[in-house]
N, C-alpha and C positions, 0 to 999 in steps of 0.2 A: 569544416561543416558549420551552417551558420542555423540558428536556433531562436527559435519564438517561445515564451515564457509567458503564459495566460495566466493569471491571477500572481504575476510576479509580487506582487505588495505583499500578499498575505504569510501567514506563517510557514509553508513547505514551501511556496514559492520563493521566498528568502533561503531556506534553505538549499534549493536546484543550484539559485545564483552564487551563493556560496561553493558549492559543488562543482561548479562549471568552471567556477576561477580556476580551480586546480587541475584541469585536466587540457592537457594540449591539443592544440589542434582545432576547439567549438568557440566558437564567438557567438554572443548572444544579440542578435541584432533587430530585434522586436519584441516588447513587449506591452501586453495585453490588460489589463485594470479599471480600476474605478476613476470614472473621467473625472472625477472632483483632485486628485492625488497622483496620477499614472504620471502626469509631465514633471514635477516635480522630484519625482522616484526617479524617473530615466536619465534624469539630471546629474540626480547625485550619481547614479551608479555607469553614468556617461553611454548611457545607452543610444542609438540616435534616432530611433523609431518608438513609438510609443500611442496608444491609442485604447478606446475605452470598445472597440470593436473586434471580435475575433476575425471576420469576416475582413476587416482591412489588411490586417496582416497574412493573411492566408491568400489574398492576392498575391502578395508580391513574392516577384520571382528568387529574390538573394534568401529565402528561409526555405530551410532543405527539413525541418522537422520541428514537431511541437511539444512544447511539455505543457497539460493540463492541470494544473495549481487551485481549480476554480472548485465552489462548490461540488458535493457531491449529485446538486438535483439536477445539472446540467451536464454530467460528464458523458453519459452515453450520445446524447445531442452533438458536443462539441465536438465528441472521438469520431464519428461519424459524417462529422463536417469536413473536419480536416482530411480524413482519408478521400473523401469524395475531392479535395482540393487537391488529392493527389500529393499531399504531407504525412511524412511519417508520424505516427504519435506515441507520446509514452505518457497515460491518464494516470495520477494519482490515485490510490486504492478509495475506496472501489471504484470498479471501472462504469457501476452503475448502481440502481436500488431497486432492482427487480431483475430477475429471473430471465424474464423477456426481453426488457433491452440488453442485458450482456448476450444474451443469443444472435438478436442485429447485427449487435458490434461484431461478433465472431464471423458471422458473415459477410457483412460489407470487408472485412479485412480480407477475407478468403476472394474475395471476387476482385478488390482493388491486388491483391500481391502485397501489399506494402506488411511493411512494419510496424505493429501497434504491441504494445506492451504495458502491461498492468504495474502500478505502483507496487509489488508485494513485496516491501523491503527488507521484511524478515528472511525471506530466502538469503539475501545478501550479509545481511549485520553476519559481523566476524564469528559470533558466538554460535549461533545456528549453525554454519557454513562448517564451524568445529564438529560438529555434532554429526552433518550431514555426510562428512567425510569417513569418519568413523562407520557409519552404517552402512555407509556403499562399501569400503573395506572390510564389511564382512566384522568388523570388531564391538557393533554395541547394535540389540536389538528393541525395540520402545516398546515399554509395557503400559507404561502409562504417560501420558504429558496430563500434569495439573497444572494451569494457568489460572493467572487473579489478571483481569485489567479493571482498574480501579483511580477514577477522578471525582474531583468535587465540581458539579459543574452543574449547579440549582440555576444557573441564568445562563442565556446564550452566549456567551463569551470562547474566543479563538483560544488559542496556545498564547500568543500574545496578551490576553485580558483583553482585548476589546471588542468590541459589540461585532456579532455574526449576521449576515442578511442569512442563514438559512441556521437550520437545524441535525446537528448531528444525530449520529444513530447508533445506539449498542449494537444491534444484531449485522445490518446493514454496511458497515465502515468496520469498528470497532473486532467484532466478532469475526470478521473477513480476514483478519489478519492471522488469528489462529486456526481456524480452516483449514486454510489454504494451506497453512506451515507446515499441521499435520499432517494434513492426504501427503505434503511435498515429501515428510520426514518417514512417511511410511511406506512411501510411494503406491497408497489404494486411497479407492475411495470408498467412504463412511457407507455400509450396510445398512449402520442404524444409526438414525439422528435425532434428537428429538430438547425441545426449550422449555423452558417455564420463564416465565415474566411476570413481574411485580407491578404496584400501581402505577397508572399513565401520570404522568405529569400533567394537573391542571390547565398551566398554559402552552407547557413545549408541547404536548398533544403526544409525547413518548413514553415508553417503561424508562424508569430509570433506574431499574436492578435486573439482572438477567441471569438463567443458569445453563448452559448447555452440554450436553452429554455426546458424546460420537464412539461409535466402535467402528474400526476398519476388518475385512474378513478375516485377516491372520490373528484375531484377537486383542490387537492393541486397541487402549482406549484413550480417550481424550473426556477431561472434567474441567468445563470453562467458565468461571465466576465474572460477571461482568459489573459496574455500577457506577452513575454518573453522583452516590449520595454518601461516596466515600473520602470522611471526614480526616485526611491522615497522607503518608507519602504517595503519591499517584504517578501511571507507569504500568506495565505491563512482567508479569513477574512469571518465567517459565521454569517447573520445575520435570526434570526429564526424569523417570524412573526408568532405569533400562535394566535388562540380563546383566549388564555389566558395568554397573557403578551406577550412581545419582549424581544429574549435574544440575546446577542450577543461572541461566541466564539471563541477565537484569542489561536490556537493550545490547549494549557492544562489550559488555565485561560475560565471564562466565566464572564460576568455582565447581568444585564437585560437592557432593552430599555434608561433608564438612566445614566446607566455607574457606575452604583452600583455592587461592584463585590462578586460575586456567592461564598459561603463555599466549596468546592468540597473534602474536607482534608476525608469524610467518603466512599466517592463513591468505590474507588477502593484500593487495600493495595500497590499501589504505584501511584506516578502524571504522571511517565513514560510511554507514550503511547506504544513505542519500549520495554519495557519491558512485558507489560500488555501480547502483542499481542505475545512474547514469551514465557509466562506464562502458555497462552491457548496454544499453540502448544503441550509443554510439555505434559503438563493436561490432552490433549486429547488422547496423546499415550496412558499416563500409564494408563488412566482409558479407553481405545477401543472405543471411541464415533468420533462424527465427531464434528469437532470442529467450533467455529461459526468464519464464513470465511472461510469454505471449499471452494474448488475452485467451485464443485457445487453450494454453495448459491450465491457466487460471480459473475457466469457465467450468469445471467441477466444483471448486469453491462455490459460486454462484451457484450451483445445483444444490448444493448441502444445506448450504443458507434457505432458500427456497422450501426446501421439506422441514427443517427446522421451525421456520415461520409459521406453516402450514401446519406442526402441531401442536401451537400456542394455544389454538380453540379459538 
């Protein structure tokens, strides 16, 4: 299978190509960037196609699917492009920053057949995937998920430190991550949702502190701390309260309520969650199914987020 990487320079986009190294079978044989830097990159990383245009690569006939890497304020644009070129795609989360284009997307996919699938790679990191398991066997039920996601990030700067052309977003990106994870770990979706937001940022025109609240029908809750003005380790930090044990998971490690840490070496054939979550993309092609984290199972996230916003005032 051969594969197109649109914003391969940047921070996840490094990470896909990483990911891709490892798995047989996908050759990456386009990729998509900033024309100042993109030839130089394709160079190093012996790519042979390379271009500052999405639209050129989605011509050509040797790219069987795409991974979108790019900003968040382009993604529904792009995933829609590509499906219309008749390209599979798998968008970086979020799949979009409104309510309304992730509904598009859900439908241009439904009418093209193809394969499009949302970045949620929480579903995939090993430690969730622990968690997940457990529940569908019947052996741990969630009473509560407390999560902190928590950076320092008073200027526009990437993962990398260096200068962003766009602007991230707590509730938008950020908060989409927990969402989704829930509704996935609950398997409902949130009755009741609801935000509070702290002061806009002068110049980034954002909140840069957030608090979200979710119950699902069966009673489980969800209490999610957000902040772009936390001076201290940053990261995302899940703590599960269940019927049956407290576990707590920091990205691909997990421990229980004691800080005794979890074996995870059988759960998945890598620790990589960025690989996992490109694994299933693959997978899903060659074998014609919909993959888990189609932009459909994802688009309740997108709903939550939606009424959340809505009761910011």
């Amino acid at each position: 299978m051969k594969i197109c990487v649109a914003g391969a320079a940047g921070a996840f986009g490094r990470k896909h190509l990483d990911a891709i190294a490892d798995i047989d079978g996908i050759e990456v044989v386009s990729i998509v960037g900033g024309a100042n830097s993109i030839e130089d990159f394709a160079k190093e990383k012996g790519i042979g196609h390379w271009t500052g245009d999405l639209a050129e690569s989605l011509e050509r006939s040797d790219v069987d699917a795409v991974i979108l890497s790019t900003p968040t304020q382009v993604h529904a644009e792009q995933t829609i492009q590509c499906l219309r070129a008749g390209k599979h795609v798998l968008v970086e989360i979020p799949m979009a920053d409104s309510l309304a284009d992730s509904e598009e997307i859900v439908r241009v996919q439904k009418e093209t057949g193809l394969i499009a699938m949302a970045g949620h790679v929480r579903r995939f990191n090993p430690s969730h995937q622990w968690i997940h398991n457990k529940i569908v066997a019947g052996e741990l039920n969630i009473q509560q998920m407390d999560v902190q996601t928590y950076f320092f990030r008073r200027s526009n700067l990437n993962a990398l430190g260096e200068p962003r052309s766009w602007t991230d977003h707590l509730l938008w990106h950020h908060a989409c991550h927990t969402v989704d994870l829930f509704q996935y770990q609950t398997g409902e979706t949130a009755s009741k949702a609801f935000g509070l937001q702290g002061p806009v940022h002068p110049e980034l025109g954002i909140a840069m502190d957030m608090s979200i609240g979710l119950k699902v029908p069966s009673g489980a809750i969800c209490t999610l701390s957000l902040s772009f003005n936390n001076d201290g380790p940053f990261g995302t930090f899940f703590r599960y309260i269940c019927d049956n044990g407290t576990y707590i998971a920091r990205y691909d490690d997990l421990f229980d309520g004691k800080e005794n840490p979890i074996d995870l070496s059988g759960v998945a054939v890598s620790t990589n969650g960025i690989e996992l979550i490109d694994r299933e993309f693959f997978s899903a092609i060659q074998e014609g199914r919909e993959p888990n984290g189609s932009v459909a199972q994802c688009l309740p996230a997108m709903q939550t987020l939606d009424r959340v916003e809505r009761s910011f005032g």
